[in-house]
Structures are given as structure tokens and as C-alpha cells.
C-alpha positions in Angstrom: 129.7 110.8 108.6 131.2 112.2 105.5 132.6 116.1 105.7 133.1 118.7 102.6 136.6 120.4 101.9 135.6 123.8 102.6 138.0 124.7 99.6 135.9 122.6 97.1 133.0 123.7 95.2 129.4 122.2 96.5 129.1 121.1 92.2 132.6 119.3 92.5 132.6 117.5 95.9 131.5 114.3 96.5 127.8 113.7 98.5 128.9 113.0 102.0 127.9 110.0 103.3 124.9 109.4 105.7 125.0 106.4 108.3 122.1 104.9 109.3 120.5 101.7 110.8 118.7 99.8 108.3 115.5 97.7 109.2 116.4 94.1 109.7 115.2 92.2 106.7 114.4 89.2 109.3 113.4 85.6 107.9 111.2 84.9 105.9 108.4 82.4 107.2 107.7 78.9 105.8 104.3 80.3 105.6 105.3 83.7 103.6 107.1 81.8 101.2 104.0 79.6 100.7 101.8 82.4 100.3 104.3 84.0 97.8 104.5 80.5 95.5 100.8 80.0 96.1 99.7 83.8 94.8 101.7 83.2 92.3 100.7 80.2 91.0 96.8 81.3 91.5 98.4 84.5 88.9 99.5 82.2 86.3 96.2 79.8 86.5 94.1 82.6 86.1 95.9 84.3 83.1 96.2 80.7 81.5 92.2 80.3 82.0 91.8 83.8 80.6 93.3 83.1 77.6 92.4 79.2 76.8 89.4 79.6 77.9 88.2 83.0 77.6 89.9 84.4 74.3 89.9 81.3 72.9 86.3 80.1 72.8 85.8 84.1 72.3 83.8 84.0 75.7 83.9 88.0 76.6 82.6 87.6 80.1 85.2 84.8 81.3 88.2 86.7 79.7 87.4 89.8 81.3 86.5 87.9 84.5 89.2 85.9 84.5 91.6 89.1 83.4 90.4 90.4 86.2 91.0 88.0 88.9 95.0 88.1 87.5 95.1 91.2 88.0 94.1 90.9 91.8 96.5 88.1 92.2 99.3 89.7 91.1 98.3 92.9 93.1 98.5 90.6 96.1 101.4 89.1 94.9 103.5 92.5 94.9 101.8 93.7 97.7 102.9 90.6 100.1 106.7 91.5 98.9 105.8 94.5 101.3 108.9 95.9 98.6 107.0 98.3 96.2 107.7 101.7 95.2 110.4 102.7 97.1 113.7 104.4 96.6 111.6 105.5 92.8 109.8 109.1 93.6 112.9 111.0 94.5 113.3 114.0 92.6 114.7 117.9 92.4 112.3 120.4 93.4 112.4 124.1 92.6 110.1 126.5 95.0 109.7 130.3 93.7 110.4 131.1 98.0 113.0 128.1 98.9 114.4 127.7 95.4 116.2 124.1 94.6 115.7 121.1 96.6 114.9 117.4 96.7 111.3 116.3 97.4 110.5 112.4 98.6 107.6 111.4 97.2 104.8 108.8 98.1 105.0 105.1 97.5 102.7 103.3 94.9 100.9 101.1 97.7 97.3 103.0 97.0 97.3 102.5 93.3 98.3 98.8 93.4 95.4 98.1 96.1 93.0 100.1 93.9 93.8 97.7 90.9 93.3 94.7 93.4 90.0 96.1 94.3 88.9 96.4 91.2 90.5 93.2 89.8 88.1 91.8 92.0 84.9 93.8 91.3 85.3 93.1 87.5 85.5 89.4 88.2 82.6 89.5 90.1 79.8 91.4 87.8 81.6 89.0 84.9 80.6 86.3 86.3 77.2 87.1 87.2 76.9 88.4 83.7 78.7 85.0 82.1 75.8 83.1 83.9 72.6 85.6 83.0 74.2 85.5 79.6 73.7 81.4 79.8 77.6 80.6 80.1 77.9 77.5 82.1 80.5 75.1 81.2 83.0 77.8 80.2 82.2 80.4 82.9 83.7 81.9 86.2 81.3 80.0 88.7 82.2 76.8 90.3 80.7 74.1 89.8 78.5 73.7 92.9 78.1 77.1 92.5 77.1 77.5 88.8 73.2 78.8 90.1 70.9 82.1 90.4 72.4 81.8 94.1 76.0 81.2 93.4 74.9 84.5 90.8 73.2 86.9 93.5 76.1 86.0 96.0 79.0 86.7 93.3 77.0 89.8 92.9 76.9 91.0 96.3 80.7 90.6 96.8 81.2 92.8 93.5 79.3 95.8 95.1 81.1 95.2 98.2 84.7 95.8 96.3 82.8 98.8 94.7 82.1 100.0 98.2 85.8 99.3 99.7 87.1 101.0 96.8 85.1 104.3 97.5 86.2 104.0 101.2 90.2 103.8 99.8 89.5 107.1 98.1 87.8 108.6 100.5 90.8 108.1 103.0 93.5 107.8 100.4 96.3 110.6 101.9 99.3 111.4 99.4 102.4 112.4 101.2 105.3 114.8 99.5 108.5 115.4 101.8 110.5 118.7 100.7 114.1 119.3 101.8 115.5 122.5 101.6 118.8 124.8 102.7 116.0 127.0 104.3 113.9 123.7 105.8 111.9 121.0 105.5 108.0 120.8 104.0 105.3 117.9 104.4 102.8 118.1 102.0 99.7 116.3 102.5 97.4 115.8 99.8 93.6 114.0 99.6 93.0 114.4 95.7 89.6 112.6 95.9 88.6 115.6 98.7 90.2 118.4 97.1 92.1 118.8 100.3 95.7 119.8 100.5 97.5 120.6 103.7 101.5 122.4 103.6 103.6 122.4 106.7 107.2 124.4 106.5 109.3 124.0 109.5 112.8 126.2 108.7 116.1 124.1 110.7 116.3 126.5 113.5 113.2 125.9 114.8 113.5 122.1 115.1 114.3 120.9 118.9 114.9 117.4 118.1 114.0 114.4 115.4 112.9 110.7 116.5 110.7 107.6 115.4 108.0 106.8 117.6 105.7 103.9 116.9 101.8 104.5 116.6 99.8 101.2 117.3 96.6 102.1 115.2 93.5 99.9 114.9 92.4 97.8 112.1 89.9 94.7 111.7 92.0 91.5 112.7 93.8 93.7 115.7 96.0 96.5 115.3 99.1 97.7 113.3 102.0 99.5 114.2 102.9 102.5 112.0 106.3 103.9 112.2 106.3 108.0 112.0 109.0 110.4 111.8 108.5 112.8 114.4 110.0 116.5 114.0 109.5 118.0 117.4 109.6 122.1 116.7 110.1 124.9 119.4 106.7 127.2 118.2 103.9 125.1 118.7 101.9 125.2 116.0 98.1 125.7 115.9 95.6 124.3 114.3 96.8 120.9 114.3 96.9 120.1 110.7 97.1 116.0 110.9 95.4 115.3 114.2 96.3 111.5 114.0 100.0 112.2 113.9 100.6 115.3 114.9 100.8 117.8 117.9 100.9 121.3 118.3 104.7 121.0 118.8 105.1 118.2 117.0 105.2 117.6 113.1 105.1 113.7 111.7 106.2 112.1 109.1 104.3 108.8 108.3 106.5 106.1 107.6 104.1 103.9 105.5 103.9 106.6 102.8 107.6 107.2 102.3 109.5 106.2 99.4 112.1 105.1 101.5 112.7 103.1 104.9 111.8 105.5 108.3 115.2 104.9 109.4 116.7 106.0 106.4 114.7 109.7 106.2 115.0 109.8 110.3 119.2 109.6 109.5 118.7 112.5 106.9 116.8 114.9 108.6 119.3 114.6 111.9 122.1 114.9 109.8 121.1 117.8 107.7 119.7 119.2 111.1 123.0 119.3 112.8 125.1 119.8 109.3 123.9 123.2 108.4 127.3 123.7 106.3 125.9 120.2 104.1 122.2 121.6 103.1 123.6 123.2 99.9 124.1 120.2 98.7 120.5 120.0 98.4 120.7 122.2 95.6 122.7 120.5 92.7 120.5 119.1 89.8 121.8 115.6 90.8 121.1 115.3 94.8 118.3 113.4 94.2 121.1 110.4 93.5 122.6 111.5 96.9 119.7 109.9 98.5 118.4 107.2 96.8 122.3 105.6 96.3 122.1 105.8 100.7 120.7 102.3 101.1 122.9 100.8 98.3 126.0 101.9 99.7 125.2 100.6 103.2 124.0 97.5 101.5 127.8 97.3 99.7 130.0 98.3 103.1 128.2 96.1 105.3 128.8 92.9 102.5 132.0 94.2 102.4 132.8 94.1 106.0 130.5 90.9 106.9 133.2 89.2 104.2 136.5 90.7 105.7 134.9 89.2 109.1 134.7 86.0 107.9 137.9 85.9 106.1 140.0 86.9 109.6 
């Protein structure tokens, strides 16, 4: 771990450098790499009918339908990269109490799920409007399909995405991590609720920091969710985020961060048992401090993988 010449200035010296243990990227499947070329091919179709077909012909219904339906498959698309929106919402924060410091914001993964949703919603109700409007040949039903049925059933699955879509709002949490010299803060926000929840937890009063693993339900199973723990010395009551935390326990849900679990679990330890390092959470350009990290590690272990090979 990188130390600071206690004769430099905080504006002068170099960031010291955090290790930490990234995930393993692991292989990618025969069948991921499928899905990938697959989604993306579906994309491309789609767009192409959109425009051939749909602006074209000047068929409103089956270019907004068809719009739509690209829309979803690229939401897919990015979302089955599992790589979106992090390292991006890292920026300097100034509280009136805490003053200057660096707040982690959440990733993107709500917004691009809301566009699927509704990619899929749009093509829906188009197509049941393409066929009441008498669009057949050029519309968005199939074939064996193309019937007041194939109409009612496209219908049905529209309201259903309209129906998800108000269930992702309703549960939708935004997360905000804020490091100070003077401690940490998780903000939890429910914008469609009105609800916002703060936590601050000053550095002398944390015990200890770890990642424990949350296996969490879902339809096809369950899911494990990764969540920064911050284990305090006052309990704390009312529980503010029942799901993930404990009255002495604070947690950081890994899913939301803009960066890996491993990677915030590393910062908080080190700034924990660094309290000399926390004013470098005040210079206008820490936020680089952070999301450089992964890069770096990235670069060092290339570097040493190719020294191994070349002895």
C-alpha cells in the first residue's frame, strides 16, 4: 500500500495506491457468446425492418413497433455484458457539516431495464394497433398470428410490461456512497416513493469491514447479492434497510455500486486503518484516485503476468 511523505503537501503528492482483489472475469460460455451474437443480430433485424419496412412504406405503427422492439434488444444486449455503468458516477462532493469529499454513485442498470420494458410495451400496443388499423402484410404480427387472437394476446403482454414497469418503480432503490475525512454516508433514495434514507457512520466508530454474500429469492431460483458490510460499535436503531442491515451493522449493496464490491470493500479498510490518507479525499481531483484503482491493477498485473512469462 502506497504511503505519503509527511513533508509533502496533500495537493502535491501522489494518490497512494490501493491493493485489492479483483473479481475473476472467468470464461465466457459457448452459450453467452451465442446469446450475445444472437441479441445482437435480433438488434440489427429489427432496426433494418423499422426502417425498410416501417419508414419506408410510411407505416407509423410498424416503425414505432419495430423501434421499439430495438430498443429492447439492445437493452438486453448491454444488459447481458453485465459491464454497464460502472467506474462513470464518481464525483467530488461538498457537505455544509463534512465539507469536501468523493461520493460513488449508482450504476445505470434501472434505467436501461426501464427502456427494455418499455421497448417492449410500445411494440406490443403497435402491433395491436397496426392490425385494428388493417395493416397485414407490412405489420408486426406473424404470420400464423396476423388474427383478432394473435391481437388480444399481443395486447395482454403489452399491459403486462406496463405492470412490470410500475413494479420496477415501485421497488427501484438509488444508492449514493459518501467518503469523507470525518466518515462515510450511504444514501438511499426511492424517488418514485418520495423516500430518502441517510446513514453517517464517523471512522472511529467502525469495528471492522467485510463482504458477506446474501442469497435472495427470485422466480427461476435465487441470486446471490454481494454487500459491503460496515460493522459499527453503537448499534443503531431503527433499522433503516431491514434487508441488509442490522442494528450494528450498516451494508453496502454491491449490485448498485459504480464499481466492483471488492474494489469499495479495499477502500473503505484502507481509509479505515489510514487515517493520515483521508485528506486526500478532499482535493478537487480524488474522484481520479478512484476510478484510475482498477486500471492500474489491470496494467501491473499484465505487466507482471508478461515478466512471468518472459523468465
Amino acid at each position: 500500500m502506497g504511503m505519503v511523505n509527511s513533508g509533502s503537501k496533500p495537493s502535491d503528492s501522489p494518490f497512494p495506491q490501493i491493493d485489492w482483489k479483483p473479481e475473476p472475469p472467468g470464461c465466457a460460455s459457448t452459450f453467452g457468446v451465442v446469446n450475445l451474437v444472437i441479441l445482437g443480430l435480433l438488434s440489427v433485424g429489427a432496426l433494418a425492418y423499422a426502417v425498410t419496412v416501417g419508414v419506408a412504406k410510411h407505416n407509423i405503427a410498424t416503425a414505432v413497433g419495430a423501434g421499439g422492439m430495438t430498443a429492447t434488444l439492445g437493452c438486453l444486449l448491454v444488459l447481458s455484458t453485465g459491464r454497464y455503468g460502472r467506474n462513470k458516477k464518481v464525483r467530488q462532493q461538498v457537505d455544509p457539516a463534512q465539507g469536501a469529499g468523493i461520493a460513488f454513485g449508482s450504476r445505470r442498470g434501472f434505467l436501461i431495464l426501464l427502456v427494455c420494458l418499455l421497448g417492449g410495451a410500445v411494440f406490443c400496443f403497435a402491433a395491436w394497433l397496426g392490425f385494428k388499423a388493417g395493416t397485414h402484410d407490412d405489420g408486426l404480427l406473424p404470420a400464423s398470428r396476423n388474427n383478432s387472437g394473435g391481437a388480444t394476446v399481443v395486447a395482454f403482454f403489452g399491459w403486462a410490461f406496463l405492470g412490470c414497469i410500475i413494479l420496477l418503480c415501485f421497488f427501484y432503490a438509488r444508492q449514493t456512497i459518501e467518503l469523507y475525512p470525518g466518515g462515510v454516508r450511504r444514501v438511499m433514495v426511492r424517488p418514485f416513493l418520495l423516500r430518502r434514507q441517510e446513514q453517517f457512520i464517523e471512522w472511529n466508530d467502525i469495528d471492522s469491514i467485510a463482504v458477506n454474500i446474501i442469497e435472495q429469492p427470485t422466480y427461476g431460483g435465487t441470486t446471490k447479492q454481494q454487500v459491503v458490510e460496515i460493522h459499527v460499535r453503537t448499534p443503531r436503531q431503527p433499522v433503516q434497510y431491514k434487508k441488509f442491515d442490522k442494528p450494528d451493522t450498516i451494508g453496502i449493496i454491491g449490485s448498485l455500486l459504480v464499481c466492483p464490491p471488492s474494489l469499495m470493500l479495499a477502500i473503505l479498510q484502507y481509509l479505515h486503518t489510514h487515517p493520515d490518507q483521508r485528506q486526500f479525499l478532499q482535493r478537487p481531483d480524488a474522484p481520479s484516485w478512484f476510478t484510475q484503482l482498477s486500471q492500474h491493477r489491470t496494467d501491473r498485473e499484465t505487466s507482471t503476468s508478461t515478466e512471468d512469462t518472459a523468465s
